[in-house]
N, C-alpha and C positions, 0 to 999 in steps of 0.2 A: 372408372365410373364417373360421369359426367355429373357434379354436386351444384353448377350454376345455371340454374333456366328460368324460363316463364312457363306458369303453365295455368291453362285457362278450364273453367268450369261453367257450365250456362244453368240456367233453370227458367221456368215459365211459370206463367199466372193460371189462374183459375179455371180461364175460357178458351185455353187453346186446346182445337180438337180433342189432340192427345191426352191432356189432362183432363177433362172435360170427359172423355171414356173412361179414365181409368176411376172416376169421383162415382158417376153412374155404375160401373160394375161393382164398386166397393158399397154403394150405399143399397146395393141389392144384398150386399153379403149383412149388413147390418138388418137389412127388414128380414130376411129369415131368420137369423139368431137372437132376433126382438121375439121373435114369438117360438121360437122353436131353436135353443140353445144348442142342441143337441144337428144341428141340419150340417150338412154336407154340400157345398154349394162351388160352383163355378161360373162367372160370370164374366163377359166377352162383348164388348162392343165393338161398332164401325161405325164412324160418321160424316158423311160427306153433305154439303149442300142442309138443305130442309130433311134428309132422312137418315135415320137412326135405326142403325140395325142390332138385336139382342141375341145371344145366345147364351141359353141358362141350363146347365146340365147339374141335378140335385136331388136327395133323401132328406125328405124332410117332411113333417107334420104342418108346418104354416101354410098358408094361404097369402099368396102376395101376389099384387097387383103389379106386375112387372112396367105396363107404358106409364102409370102412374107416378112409379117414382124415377123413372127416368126424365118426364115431363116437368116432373119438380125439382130435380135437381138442378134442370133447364133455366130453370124459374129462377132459381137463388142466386147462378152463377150472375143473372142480371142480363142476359141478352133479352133486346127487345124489338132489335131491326125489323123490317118488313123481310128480309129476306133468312130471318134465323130467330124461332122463338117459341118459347112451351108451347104455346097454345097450337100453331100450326104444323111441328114438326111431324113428319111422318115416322112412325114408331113401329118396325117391323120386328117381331118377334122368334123366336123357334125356342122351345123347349122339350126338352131330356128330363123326363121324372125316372129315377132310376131307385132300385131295392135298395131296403138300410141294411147294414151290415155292420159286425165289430163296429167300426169304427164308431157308428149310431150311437155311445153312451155318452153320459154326463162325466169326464175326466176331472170336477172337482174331487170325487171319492174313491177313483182308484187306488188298486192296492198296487204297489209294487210290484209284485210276479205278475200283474195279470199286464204290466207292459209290456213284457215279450211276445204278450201273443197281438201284441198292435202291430203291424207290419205299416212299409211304405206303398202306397199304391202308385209311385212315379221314380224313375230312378234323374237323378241329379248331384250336380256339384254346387254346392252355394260357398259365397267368400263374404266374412265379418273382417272387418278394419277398421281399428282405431289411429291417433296420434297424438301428439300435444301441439300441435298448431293453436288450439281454440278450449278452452275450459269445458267444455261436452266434448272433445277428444275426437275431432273431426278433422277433416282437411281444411283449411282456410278457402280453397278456392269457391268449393261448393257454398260453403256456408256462408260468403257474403251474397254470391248470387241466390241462393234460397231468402236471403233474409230481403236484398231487393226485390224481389221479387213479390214477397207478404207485404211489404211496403206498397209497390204499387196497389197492388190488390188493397190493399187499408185506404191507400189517395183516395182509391176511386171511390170506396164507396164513404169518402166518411169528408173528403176537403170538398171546394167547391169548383171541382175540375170535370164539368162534365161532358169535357170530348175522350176520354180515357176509355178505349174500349176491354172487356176481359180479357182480351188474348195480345197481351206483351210477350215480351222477351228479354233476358238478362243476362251478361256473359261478362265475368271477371276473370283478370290475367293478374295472377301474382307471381311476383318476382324472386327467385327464391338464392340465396349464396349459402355454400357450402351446407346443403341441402335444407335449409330452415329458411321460412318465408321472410323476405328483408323489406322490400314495398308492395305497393300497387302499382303492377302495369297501364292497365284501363280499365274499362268500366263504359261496357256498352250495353244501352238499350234501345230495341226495339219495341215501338209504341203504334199498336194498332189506334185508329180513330173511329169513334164511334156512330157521329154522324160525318157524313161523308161528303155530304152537302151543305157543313160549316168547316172546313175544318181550321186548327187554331194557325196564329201567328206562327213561325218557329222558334223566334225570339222569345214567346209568350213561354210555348211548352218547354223551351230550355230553361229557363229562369223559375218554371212550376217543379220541375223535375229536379232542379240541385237543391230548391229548398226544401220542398214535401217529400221525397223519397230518397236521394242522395245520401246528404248531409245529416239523416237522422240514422240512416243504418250506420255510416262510418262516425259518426259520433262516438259511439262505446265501441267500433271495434278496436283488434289490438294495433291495428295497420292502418296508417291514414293517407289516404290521397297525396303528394307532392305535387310540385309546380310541373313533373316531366311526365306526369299521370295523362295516359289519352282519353278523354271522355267523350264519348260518340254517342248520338242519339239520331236512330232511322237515316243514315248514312246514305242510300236512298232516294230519300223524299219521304214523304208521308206516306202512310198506308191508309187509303182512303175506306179498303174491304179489308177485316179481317175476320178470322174465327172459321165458322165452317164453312160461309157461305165464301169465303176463300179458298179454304187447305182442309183436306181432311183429316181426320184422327183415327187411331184404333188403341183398344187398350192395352199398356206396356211397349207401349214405345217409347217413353221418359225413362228409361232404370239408370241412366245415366246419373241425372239428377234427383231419382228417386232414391241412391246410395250414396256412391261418394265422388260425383263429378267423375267419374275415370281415372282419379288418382290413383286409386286402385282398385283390383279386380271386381269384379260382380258377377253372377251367375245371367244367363240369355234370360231369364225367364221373368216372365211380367212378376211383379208382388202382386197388384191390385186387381180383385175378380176372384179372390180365391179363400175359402173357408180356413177354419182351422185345422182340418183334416190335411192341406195339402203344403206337402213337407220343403217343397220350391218356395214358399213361401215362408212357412214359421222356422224352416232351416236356416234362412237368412237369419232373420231376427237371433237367432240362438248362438248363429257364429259371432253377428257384430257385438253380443253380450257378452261371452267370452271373450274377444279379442282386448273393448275395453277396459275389462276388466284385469288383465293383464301390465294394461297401458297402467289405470290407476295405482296399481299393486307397486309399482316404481319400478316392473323387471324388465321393460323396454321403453325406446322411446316412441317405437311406435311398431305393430304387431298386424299383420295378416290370418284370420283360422281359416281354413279351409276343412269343409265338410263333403264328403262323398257318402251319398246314398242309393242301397238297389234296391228294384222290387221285392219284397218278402223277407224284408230283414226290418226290426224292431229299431234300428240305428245304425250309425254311420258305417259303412265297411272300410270305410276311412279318415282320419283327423291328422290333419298336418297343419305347419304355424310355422309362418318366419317372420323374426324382427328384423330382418335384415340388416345383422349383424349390429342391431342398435340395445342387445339384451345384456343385462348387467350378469346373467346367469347363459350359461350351453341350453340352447332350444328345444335339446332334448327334455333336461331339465323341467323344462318350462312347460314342456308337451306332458311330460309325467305328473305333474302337479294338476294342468287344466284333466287331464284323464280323472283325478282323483275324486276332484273337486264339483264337475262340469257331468250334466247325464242330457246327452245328446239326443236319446231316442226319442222318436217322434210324440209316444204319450205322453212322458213324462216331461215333454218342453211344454204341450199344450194343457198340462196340468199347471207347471211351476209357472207359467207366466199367465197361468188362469184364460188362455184366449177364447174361450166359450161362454166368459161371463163381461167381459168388458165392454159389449155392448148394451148388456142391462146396466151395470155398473155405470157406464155414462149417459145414464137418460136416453136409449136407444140410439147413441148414434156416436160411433167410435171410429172403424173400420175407413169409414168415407170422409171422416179430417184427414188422414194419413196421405193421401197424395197432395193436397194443397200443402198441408201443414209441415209435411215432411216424414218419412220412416225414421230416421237416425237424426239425433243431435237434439238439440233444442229447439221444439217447435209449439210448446205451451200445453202439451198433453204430458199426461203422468206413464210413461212407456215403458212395461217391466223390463224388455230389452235396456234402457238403458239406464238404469240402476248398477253400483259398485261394489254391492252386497259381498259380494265373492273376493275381494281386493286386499282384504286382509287375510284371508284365510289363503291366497296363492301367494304371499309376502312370508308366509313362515318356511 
């Protein structure tokens, strides 16, 4: 087994297509659950050029304004070009009102028996993964490119940098011996420009870019830059167009970097656009809780869960875990404990992690931080997924 490499992780800012669908589908899943807790929603975008394409398939009591808040999410990312912006983009629609069912109640007050009769309406495999690279029990690689990445996004809207367009790009190479992160490889970014017809010095934007967003993420990380560190910025040239009226988007195309860089497994399946009802979704969440929690328990050093789910079953038909041979205890062990401890089915996650209230609980709007901000790790929201609760109780 090869324990010497580099291995690299990218993520993106705000206003690239791809993310930019996936903010717009999540922040339709938080206007239904604003008003109508209890809604069943799926949300889907595509965007190319000036047009924005919706699809919205849902059970629900609300009332939403579908181009309206897609138009406004438009608005906040900050694009204002002539060629890409709230006001003028075109907003084509299709929706799916479909019957409530089971599913339709409030899971603050369920009772326990009545979870078996919650079944899945999608069959799927999702994968949780923790490690001890990073104090939130991530992979190192992701997590500096995620954290570059909220940096750029914070430059642009807060220093006084204003050729920075929404749609960068960020990609770090960590270098790892005898399987634990040892340096930084590189550290590249790609910097769309926002007008096209100024655009900066290179010398200007290299010297903006190690002091305003560099230098402030590796600051507190645990790993710092050395003198054989490759730092690239638009390798290229400038990018004189970005965003859509560049590249197009669709939502769930980032699960890369919406999980855990590729260090480890993840499920095909987008997170963002998707209710609490849909288990491709709150699956995920409920495997990386468990895995953590594992990590934190001291019984590996780092843990894979894997969850299988089929149509018409109340939970998983199957649960498996490897620490890959990093467990201080037999995995079986470790499987019988999370079984004990851990209730996988799909009510009773949407119940223990409250996910049908956390967007009233945050002032309306929960759901649609989670792709900028991040699913996993630390990204300045309160995420029951990534709570320890369970880490003593799997340590006895």
């Amino acid at each position: 087994m090869i324990t010497d490499f580099v291995f690299t992780s990218q993520s993106v800012t705000e206003g690239h297509p791809d993310r930019l669908c996936d903010t717009i589908s999540d922040a339709i899943v938080d206007a239904f659950l604003r008003q109508d807790a209890t809604s069943r929603i799926t949300a889907e975008c595509a965007l190319s050029k000036s047009v924005l394409f919706l699809a919205a398939r849902f059970a629900s009591d609300a009332i939403i304004d579908i181009p309206e808040i897609a138009r406004s999410v438009i608005k906040g990312v900050g694009y204002r070009s002539k060629d890409f912006n709230a006001a003028e983009c075109t907003v084509v629609i299709s929706q799916i009102e479909q019957s409530k069912t089971s599913l339709h109640i409030n899971f603050t007050r369920v009772e326990d028996d009545e979870i078996d009769r919650i079944t899945v309406s999608h069959q799927t495999t999702v994968f949780g993964y923790a490690c001890r690279h990073t104090p939130e029990l991530m992979p190192l690689p992701i997590t500096l490119a995620n954290q570059l990445a909220r940096q750029l996004s914070k430059t642009r809207r807060h220093a006084d940098i204003s050729y920075l367009s929404p749609d960068c790009t960020t990609q770090v190479g960590v270098e790892f011996v005898n399987d634990k992160p040892s340096r930084i490889d590189s550290i590249t970014l790609i910097i769309g420009c926002d007008n096209p017809d100024s655009p900066p010095a290179f010398a200007q934007m290299e010297e903006d870019l190690l002091h305003h967003v560099i230098n402030p993420v590796f600051r507190e990380a645990p790993i710092k830059p050395d003198t054989m560190t490759r730092i690239t910025i638009n390798p290229d040239g400038p990018f004189m167009r970005s965003g859509p009226s560049a590249h197009s988007g669709m939502t769930g195309r980032k699960t890369d970097s919406d999980t855990y860089g590729s260090f480890a497994r993840h499920c095909g399946s987008a997170l963002s656009g998707k209710g609490p009802s849909r288990i491709d979704r709150v699956g995920a969440y409920a495997a990386r809780y468990a895995a953590k929690n594992i990590v934190a328990a001291g019984l590996a050093e780092q843990c894979e869960v894997q969850l299988s789910y089929s149509i018409g079953f109340p939970g998983p038909v199957s649960v498996y875990l490897t620490t890959k041979g990093t467990g201080i205890i037999d995995d079986h062990e470790i499987r019988k404990r999370l079984l004990k401890h851990f209730d996988f089915r799909l009510g009773a996650i949407i119940r223990d992690f409250q996910l049908q209230e956390l967007t009233q609980k945050h002032g309306g709007c929960f759901y649609q931080k989670l792709p900028v901000n991040g699913h996993f790790g630390a990204n300045g929201l309160p995420l029951p997924w990534e709570k320890t609760d369970q880490a003593e109780q799997l340590a006895e």
